[in-house]
DRENTOR-856791 format. One record per residue: residue in one letter; x, y, z of N, C-alpha, C, O in turn. Coordinates in pm, whole numbers, plus 50000, padded with zeros to 5 digits. Each point is the difference from the previous one (the first is absolute). Layout:
<sites>
AXYZXYZXYZXYZ;...
</sites>
This chain:
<sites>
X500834988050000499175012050000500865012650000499625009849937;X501564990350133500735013850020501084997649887500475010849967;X500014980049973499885001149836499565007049898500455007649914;X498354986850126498665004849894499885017250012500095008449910;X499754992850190500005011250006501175012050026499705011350038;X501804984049932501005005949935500385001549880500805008449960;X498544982349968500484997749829498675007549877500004999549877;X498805008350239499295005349946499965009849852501155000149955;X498415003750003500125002549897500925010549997500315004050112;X500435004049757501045009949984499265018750020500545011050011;X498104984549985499645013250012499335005750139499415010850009;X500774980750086499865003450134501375006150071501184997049985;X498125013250105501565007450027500744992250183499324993950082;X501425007749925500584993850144498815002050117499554991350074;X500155019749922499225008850145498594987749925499884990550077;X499555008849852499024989749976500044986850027499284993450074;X501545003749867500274982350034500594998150166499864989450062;X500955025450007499594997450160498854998450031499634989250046;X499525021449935498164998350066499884987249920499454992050075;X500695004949860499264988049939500684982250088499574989450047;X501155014949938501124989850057499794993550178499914988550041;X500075028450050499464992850128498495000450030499534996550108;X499565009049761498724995550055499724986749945498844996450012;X502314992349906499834990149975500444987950094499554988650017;X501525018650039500594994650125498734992450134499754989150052;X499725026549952499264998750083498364993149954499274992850068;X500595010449847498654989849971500474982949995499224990650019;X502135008449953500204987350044499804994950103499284990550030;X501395015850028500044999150193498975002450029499714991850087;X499385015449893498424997850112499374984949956499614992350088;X500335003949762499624989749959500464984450086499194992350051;X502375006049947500394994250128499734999150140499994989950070;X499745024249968499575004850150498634992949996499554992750089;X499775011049777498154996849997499724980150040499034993450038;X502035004349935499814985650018499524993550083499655008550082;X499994979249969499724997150145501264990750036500044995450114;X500345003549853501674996850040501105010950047501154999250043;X498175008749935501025010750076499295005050127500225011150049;X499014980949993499345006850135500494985550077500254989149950;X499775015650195499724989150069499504991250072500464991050070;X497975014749891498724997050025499354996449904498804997550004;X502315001249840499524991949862498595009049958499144994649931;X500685021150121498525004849877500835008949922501214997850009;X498505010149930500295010049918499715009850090499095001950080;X502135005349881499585016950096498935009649928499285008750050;X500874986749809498905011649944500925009349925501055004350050;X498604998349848500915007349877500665011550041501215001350015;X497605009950010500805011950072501104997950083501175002949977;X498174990050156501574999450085500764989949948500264993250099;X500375000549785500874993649965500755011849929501195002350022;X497875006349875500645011349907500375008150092500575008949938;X499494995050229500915009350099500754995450048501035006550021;X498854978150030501344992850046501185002449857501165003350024;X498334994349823500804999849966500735010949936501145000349952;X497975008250059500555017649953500715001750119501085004949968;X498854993450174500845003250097501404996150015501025004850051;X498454978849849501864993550005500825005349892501035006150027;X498584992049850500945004449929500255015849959500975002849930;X497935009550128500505012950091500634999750032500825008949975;X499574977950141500734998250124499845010750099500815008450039;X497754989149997499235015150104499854995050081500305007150096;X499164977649950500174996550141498265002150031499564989350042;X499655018449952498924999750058499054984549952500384992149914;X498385006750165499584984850004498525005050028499535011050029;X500064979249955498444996950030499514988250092499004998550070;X502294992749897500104986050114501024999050053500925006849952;X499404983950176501225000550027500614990149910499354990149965;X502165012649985500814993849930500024984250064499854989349941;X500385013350198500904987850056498814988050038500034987749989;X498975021450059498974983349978498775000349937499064992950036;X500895017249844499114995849898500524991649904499684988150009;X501155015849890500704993549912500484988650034500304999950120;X499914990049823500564985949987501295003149943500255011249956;X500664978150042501175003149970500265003549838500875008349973;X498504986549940499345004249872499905013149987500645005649911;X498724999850155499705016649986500865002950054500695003849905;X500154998450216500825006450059501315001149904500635010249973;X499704971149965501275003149891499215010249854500795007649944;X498114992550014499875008449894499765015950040499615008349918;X500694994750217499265013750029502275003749991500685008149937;X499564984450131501885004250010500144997949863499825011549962;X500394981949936500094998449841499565012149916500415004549893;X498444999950208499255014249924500765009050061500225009049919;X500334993350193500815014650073501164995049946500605009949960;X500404974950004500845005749897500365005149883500965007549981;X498134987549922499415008249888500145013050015500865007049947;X498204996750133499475014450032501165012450013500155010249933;X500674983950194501355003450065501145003549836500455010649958;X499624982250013501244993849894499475009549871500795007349940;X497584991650017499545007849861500094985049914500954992249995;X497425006849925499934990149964501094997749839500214989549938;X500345025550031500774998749873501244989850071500234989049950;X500545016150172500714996250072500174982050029501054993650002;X497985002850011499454981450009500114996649889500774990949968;X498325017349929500214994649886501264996449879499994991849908;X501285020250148501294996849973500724994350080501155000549955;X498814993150163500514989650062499624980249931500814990849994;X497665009049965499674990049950500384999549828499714989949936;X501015022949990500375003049859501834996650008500684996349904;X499865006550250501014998350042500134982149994500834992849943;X497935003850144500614987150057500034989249893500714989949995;X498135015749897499794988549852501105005449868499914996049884;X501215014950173500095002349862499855007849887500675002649900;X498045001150153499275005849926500825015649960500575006050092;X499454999749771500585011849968498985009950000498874998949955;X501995016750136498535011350059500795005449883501155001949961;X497344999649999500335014549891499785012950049500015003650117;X499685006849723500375016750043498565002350099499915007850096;X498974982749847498855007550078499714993650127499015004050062;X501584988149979500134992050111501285011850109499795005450109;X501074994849832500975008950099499245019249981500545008950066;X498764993349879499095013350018499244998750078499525009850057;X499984972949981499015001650094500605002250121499685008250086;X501434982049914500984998450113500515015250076500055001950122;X500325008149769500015009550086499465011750023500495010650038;X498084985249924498885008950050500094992650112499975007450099;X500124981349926499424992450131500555003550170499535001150113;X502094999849800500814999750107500795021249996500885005150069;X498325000449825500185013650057501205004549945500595010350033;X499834979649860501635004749956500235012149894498915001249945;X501945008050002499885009249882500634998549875500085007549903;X500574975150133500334997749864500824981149980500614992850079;X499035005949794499694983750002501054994350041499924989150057;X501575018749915501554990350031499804992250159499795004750112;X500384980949834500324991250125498404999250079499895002850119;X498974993349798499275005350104499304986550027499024997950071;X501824992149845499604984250012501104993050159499974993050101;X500815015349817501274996550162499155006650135499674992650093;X500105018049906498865009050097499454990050050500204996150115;X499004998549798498704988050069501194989150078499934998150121;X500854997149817500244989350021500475002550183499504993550091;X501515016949927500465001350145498575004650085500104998550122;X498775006249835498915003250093499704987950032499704997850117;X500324989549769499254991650059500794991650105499464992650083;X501595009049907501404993050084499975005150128500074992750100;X499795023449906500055007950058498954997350135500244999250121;X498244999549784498914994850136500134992350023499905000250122;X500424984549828499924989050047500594996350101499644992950094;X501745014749873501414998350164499455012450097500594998150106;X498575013549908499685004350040499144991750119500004999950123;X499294993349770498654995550056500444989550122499924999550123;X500524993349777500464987650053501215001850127500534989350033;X499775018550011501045006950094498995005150101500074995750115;X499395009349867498645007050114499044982650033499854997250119;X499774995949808499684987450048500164995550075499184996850086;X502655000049912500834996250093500125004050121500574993150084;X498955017849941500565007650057498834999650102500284999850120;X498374999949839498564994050023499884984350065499284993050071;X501565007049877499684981350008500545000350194499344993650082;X501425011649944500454999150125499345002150081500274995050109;X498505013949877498995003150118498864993249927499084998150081;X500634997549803498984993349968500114982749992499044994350051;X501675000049911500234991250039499754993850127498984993350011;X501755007750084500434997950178498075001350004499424989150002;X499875021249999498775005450042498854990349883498804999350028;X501464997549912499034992649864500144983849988499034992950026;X502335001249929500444992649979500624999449890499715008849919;X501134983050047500545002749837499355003249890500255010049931;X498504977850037499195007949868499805012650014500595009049940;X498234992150173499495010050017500855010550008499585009049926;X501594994550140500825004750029500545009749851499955011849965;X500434978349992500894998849837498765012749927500255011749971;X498584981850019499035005749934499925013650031500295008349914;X499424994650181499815010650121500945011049898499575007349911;X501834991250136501175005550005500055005249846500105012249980;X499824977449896499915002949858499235006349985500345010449943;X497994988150096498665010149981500425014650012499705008749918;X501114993450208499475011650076501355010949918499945012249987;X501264978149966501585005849966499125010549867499995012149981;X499234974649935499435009649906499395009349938499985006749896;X499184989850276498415009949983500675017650052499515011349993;X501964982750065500375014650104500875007649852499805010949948;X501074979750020500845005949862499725004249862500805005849926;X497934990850044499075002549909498845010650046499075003249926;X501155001950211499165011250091498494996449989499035007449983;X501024981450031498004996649991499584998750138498915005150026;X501764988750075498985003350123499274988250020499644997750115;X500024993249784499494986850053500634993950073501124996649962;X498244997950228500474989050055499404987450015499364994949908;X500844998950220499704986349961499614998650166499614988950036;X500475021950067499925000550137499054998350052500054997250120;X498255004249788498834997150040499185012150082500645008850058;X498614991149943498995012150044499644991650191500234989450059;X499075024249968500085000150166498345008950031499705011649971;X499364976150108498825010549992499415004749887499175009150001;X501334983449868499345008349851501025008149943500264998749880;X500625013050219500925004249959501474993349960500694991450053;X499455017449819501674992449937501245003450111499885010250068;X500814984849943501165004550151500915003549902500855006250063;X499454993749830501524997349930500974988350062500004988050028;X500745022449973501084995150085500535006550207500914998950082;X497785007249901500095007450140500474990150113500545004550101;X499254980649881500464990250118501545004749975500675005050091;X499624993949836502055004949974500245013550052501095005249979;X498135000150078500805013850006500905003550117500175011650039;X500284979650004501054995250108500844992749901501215000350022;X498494995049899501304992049942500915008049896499645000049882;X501495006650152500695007249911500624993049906500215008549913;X500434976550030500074990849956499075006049841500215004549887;X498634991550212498644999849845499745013949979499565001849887;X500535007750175500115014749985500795006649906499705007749909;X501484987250132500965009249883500144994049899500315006049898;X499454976650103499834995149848499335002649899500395002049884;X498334998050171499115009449934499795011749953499175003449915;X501665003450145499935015049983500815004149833499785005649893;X501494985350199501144999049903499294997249834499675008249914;X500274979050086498764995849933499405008549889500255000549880;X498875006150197499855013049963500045011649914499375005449909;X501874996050175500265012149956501285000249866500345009649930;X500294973350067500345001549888499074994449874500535001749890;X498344992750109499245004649900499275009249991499064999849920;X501215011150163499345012749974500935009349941499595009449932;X502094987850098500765006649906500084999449835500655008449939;X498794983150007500014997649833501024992249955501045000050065;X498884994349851500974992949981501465005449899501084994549974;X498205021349982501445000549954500995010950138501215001949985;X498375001350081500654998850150500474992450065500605003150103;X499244983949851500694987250092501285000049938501145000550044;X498124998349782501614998549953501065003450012501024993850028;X498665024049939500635010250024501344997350144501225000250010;X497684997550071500664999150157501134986549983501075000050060;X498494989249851500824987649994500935004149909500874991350005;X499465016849916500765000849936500875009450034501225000250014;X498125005949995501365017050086500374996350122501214999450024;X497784997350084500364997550136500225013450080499275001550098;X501625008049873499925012850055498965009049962499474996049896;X500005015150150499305009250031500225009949891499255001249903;X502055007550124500785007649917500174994349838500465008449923;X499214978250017499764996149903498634995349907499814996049885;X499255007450254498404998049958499735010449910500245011850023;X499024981849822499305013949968498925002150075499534994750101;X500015019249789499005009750053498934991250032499545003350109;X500064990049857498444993350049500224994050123499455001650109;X501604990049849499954991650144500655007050130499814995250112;X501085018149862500115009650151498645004850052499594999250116;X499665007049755498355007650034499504989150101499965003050119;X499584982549834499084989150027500464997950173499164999250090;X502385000049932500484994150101499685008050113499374996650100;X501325019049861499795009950055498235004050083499705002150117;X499604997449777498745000050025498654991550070498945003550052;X501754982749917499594991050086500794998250151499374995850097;X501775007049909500275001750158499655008450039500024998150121;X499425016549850499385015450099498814990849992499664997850116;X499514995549797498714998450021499654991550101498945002350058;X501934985449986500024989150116500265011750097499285001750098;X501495004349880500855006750150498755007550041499895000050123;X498845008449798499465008250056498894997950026499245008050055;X500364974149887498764995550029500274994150107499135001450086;X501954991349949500584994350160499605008950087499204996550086;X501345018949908499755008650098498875001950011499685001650118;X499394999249803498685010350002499224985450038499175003750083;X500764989649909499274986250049500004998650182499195000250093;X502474998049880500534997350129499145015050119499404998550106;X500865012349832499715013450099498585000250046499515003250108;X499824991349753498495001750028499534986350067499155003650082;X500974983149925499754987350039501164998950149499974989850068;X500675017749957500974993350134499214997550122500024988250033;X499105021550065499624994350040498404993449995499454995850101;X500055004249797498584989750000499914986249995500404991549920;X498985008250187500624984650061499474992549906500624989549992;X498045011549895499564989549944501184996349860499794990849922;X501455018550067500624998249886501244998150036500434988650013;X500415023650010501304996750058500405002550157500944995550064;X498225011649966499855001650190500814990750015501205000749975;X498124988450072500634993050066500984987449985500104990950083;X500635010449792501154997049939501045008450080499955011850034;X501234976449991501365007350046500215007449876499654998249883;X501255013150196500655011549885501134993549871500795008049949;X499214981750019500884994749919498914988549919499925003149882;X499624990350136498374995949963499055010349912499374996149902;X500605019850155499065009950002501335004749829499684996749886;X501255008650136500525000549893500084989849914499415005149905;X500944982550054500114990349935498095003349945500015000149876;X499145001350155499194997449969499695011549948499485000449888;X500695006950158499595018349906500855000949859499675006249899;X501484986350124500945000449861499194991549874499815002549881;X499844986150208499554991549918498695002749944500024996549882;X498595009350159499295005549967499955012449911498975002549937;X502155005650056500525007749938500484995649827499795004549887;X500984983750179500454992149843498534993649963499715004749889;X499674990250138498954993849948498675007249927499254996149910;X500805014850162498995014249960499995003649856499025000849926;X502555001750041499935001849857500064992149873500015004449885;X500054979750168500194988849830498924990850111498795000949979;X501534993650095499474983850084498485000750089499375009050056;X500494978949925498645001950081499914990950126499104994350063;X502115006849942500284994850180499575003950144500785008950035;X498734989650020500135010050132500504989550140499794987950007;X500835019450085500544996350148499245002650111499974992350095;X499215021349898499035004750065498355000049926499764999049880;X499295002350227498395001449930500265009249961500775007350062;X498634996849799500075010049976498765010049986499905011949973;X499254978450056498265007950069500145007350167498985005150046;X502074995150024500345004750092500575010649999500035007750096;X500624994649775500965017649973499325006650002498824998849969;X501925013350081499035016150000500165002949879501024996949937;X497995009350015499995006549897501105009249902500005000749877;X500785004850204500975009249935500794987849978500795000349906;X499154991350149501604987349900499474993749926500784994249924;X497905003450053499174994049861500265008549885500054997249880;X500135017050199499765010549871501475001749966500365003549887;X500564993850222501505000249932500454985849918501044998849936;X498224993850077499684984449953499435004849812500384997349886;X499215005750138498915003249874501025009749900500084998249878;X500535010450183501075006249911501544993649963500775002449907;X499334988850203501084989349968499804989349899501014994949952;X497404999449996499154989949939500255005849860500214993849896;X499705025850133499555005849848501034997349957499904992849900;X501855011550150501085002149949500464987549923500544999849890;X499094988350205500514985749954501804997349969500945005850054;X499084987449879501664994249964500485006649867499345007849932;X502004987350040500945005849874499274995949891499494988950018;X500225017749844499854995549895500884983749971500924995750069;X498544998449826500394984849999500014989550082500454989049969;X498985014350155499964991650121498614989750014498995001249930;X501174990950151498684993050016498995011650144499134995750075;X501335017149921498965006350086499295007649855500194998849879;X498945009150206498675009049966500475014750010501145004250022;X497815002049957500365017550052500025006449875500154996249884;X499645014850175500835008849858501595003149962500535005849906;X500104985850244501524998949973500535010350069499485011150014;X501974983850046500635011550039500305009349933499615011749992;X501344980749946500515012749892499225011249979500605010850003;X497704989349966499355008149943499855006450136500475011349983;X499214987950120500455009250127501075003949977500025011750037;X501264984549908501315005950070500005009949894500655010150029;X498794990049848499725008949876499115008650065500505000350112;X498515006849893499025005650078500535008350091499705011849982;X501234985050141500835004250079500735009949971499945012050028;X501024979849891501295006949927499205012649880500925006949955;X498134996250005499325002149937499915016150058500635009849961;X498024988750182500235008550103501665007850023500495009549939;X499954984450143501545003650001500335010549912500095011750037;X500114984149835500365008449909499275008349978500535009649943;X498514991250076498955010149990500455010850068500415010349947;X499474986550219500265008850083501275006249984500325011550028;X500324979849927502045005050003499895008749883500935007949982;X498084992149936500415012249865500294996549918499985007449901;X500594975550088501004993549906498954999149854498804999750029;X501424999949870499684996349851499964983350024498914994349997;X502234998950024500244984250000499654992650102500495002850109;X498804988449883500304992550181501034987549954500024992949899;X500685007550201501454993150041499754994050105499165003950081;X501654984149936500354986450089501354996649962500324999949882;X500434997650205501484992349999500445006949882500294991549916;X499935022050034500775002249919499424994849846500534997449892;X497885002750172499154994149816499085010249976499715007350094;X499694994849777498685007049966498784995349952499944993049899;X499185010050159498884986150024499055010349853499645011749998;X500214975349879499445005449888498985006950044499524994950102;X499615020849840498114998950033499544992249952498914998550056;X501234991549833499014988149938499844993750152498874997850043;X501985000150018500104989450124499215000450111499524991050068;X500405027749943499465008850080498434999649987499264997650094;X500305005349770499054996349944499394988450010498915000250057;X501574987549895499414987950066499864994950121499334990550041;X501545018650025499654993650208498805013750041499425000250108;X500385010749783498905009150088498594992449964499084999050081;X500904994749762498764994949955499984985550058498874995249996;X502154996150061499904987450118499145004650097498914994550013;X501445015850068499635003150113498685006250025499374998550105;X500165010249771499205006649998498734985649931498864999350045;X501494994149882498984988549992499854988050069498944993849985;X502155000550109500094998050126498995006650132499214992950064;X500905015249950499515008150115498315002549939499105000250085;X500595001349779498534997049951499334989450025498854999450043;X502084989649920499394983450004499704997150138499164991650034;X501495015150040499974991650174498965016150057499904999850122;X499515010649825498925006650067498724998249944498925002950051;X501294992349850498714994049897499694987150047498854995949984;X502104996350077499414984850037499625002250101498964994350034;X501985018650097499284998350116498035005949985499034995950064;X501025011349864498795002550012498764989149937498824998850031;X501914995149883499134987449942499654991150121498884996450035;X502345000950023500044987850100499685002750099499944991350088;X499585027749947499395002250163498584999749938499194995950083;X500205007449787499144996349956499134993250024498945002650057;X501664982649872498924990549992500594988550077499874988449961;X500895015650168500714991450150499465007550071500745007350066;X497404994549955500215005450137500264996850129499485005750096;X501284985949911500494991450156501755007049990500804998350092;X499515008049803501805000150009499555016850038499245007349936;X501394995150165500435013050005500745009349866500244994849891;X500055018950139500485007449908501514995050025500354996249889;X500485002250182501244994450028500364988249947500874996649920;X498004995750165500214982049948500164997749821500794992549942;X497985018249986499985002149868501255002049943500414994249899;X500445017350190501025004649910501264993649999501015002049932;X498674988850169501454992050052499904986649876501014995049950;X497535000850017500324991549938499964999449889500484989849950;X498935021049958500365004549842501415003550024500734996649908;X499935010150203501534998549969500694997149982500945005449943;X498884976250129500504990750022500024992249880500964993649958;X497515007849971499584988749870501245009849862500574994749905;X499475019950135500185007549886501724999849988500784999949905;X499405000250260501764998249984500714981150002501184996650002;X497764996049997500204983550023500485001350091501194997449986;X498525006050135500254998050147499754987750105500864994050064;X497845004149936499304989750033499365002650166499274992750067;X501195017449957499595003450193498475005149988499595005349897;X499644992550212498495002849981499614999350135500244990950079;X498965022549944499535002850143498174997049988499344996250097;X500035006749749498804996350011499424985150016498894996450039;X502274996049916499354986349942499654997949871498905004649970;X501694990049947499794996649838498964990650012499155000249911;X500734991550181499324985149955498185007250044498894995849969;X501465014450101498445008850053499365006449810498875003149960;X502554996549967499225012449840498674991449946499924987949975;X499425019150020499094996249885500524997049864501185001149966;X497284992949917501224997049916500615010349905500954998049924;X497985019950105500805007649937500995005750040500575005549906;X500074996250217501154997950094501044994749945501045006249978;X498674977949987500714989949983500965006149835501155003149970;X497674995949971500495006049819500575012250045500945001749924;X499015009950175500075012449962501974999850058500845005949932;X499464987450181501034995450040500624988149887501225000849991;X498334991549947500894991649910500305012349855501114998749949;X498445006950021500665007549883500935013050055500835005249925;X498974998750194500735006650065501464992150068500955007350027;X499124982149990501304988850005500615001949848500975007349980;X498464986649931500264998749894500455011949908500764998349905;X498725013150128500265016049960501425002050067500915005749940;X499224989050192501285006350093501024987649890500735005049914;X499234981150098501254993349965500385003949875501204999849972;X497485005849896500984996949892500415014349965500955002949927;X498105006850143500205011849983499035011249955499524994249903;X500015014850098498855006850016500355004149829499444996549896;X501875013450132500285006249807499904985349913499405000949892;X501094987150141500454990649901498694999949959499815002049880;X498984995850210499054997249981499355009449871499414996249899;X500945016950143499595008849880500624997349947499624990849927;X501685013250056500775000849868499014981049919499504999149888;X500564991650200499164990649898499055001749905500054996749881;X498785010450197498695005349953500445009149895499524995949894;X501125013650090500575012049962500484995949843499525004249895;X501684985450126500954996849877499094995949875499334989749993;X500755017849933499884998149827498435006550001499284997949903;X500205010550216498805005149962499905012749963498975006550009;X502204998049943500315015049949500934998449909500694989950014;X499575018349881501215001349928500815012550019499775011650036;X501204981849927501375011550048499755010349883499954998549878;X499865015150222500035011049877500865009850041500275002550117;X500205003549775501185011150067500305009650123499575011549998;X500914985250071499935014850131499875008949933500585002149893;X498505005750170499995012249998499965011250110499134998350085;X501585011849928500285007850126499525010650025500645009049943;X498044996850148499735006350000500365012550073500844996450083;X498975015349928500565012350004499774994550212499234992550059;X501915016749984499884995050148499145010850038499775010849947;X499764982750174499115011450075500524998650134500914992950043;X498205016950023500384999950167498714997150073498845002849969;X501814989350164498484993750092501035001550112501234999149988;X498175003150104500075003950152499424986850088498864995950017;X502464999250031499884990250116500235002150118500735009450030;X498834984150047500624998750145499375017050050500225004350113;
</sites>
């Protein structure tokens, strides 16, 4: 199928055969999910919630309608991880690993797809590209497993253990947020029984946060190794994702220290470990350590702006991306400084660039006030908060949820699955899809400038 739908015809453009590509993904996967073999009570869940389990996995958003760990049979649980690697990786991405493993020769429109997929600006080496990403997650993955296996194991037993440890390496490194820990009272716990265990804490995090760096940031980092030799993207990405941990740690930590239902009454080394980690998880993962129906409000709402920002371009997170914050910023800056150019490390950041992170952000920040109002709408049980936390979550593939997904109705349900699906493949791709070949190119033309008064 993900063949089929790479070798599509010559007059479809890249940004098309993506939309086309993971809504094929995913109609696979609910079809699987729809089965009664993937339950473990042998009925069918019912189409809709198979089509959100499986828009959530290969999103890799993490939100649910059932619990993972004892609805699904082991059937569903291996096709829901199969769908968040897909998802994680980019189905062009799978599909040149299985073109890799047969042989098979990628051609020109196969490597165009490839680096629309993976975000690149130009085709040299971009088959080698794939090849170390996929090397890249697997020892990733498979290293965080391990690493899993030590507290899951001892606590599970070996299968279970083994399983546990692989599920969770992928669901955390691919930033989806699916566990396997089981719900409590109706409610999902995550992983909140661990939040004493620093072991499964920082693995996860770790986890994380290097598939929230992108993958041409890993390289970058594997190949230079020093700092002073990183290019420009990957200083911006690094740079920007450590102020963003550092200031969601604090602002978590300041506002949650002492409420006893969250971090109160956690020792002060517990109380940090867990504010960091909530911090990392806020912006790609849909993990949590603490309830998060217990936060005050102002850290939902610093939650919700950490959800919008999301991870690095090319990554298995969501968002509108750092970068396009650190553009925006730097943007300001120069503004205020007087400067003509905005500059970083001795660079000049194009306006095309400037331009595409103001129209990210500015259609970003539309999609997630337009859903909250859809979803305070026709949810009248979700608060105006609960609403906004979780179109944030669906819009940045987050997966954290204070209303309850499995409470949506079924226009809820649809209004949150195309809002997953809008955040993973991309809101512009999406246009630019709709968009491509429905106009013809006609000459610029420039019209006389005028003046308008802002600000």
């Amino acid at each position: 199928m993900l063949k089929r739908v790479a070798s599509y015809g010559s007059g479809m453009q890249p940004t098309q055969v993506m939309v086309i590509g993971f809504a094929t993904v995913i109609l696979a996967g609910a079809i699987m999910l729809n089965l009664p073999i993937a339950t473990q009570n042998g009925e069918s869940i019912g189409f809709l919630n198979a089509l959100f389990t499986a828009t959530s996995a290969v999103c890799v958003t993490g939100l649910v309608v059932v619990d993972t760990a004892t609805y699904w049979s082991f059937f569903g649980q291996l096709t829901i991880i199969m769908l968040i690697q897909i998802g994680g990786l980019g189905f062009m991405t799978v599909t040149t690993m299985f073109a890799l493993i047969t042989g098979k020769r990628i051609n020109l429109k196969e490597r165009l797809l490839i680096q629309e997929a993976l975000n690149q600006r130009d085709l040299s080496g971009i088959v080698r590209l794939t090849r170390y990403v996929l090397m890249m997650t697997f020892a990733i993955e498979g290293i965080g497993a391990i690493i899993l296996s030590t507290t899951f194991i001892p606590m599970f037993g070996f299968v279970k253990g083994t399983w546990y440890s692989i599920f969770h390496a992928i669901s955390a490194f691919c930033n989806a947020g699916f566990d396997l820990m089981g719900a409590t009272a109706g409610q999902f716990t995550s992983i909140v029984c661990f939040n004493n265990n620093y072991v499964v804490m920082i693995t996860i995090s770790f986890l994380i946060i290097f598939g929230g760096l992108g993958f041409p940031v890993l390289l970058n980092i594997i190949r230079e190794k020093r700092y002073s030799k990183f290019n420009l993207h990957t200083k911006v990405v690094i740079f920007t994702t450590g102020a963003l941990i550092i200031v969601g740690t604090i602002t978590i930590l300041a506002i949650e220290f002492d409420r006893p239902s969250t971090l109160g009454d956690m020792p002060i080394m517990q109380k940090v470990v867990n504010a960091y980690f909530q911090s990392v998880t806020s912006r790609t993962a849909g993990f949590a350590s603490i309830d998060l129906t217990k936060l005050r409000e102002s850290t939902l709402f610093a939650m919700i702006i950490l959800m919008f920002i999301g991870a690095a371009p090319a990554s298995t997170g969501g968002g509108i991306k750092v970068t396009t914050l650190a553009t925006l910023l730097l943007s300001v800056k120069s503004l205020i400084l007087g400067k003509s150019d905005i500059e970083i490390y001795e660079r000049r950041i194009s306006s095309s660039t400037v331009r595409k992170a103001m129209v990210i952000f500015v259609v970003g920040i539309s999609f997630v006030v337009i859903g909250t109002f859809l979803l305070s709408a026709t949810q009248e049980h979700f608060t105006l908060t609960a609403a906004a936390f979780e179109v944030a979550s669906a819009f940045a593939t987050v997966g954290l949820s204070i209303g309850g997904s499995p409470t949506l109705t079924p226009i809820g349900k649809l209004l949150i699955i195309m809002y997953m699906f809008a955040g993973r493949v991309g809101s512009l791709t999406i246009f630019m899809a709709f968009m491509s070949g429905s106009s013809k190119k006609v000459q610029p033309v420039r019209y006389p400038e005028g003046s308008l008064i802002v600000g």
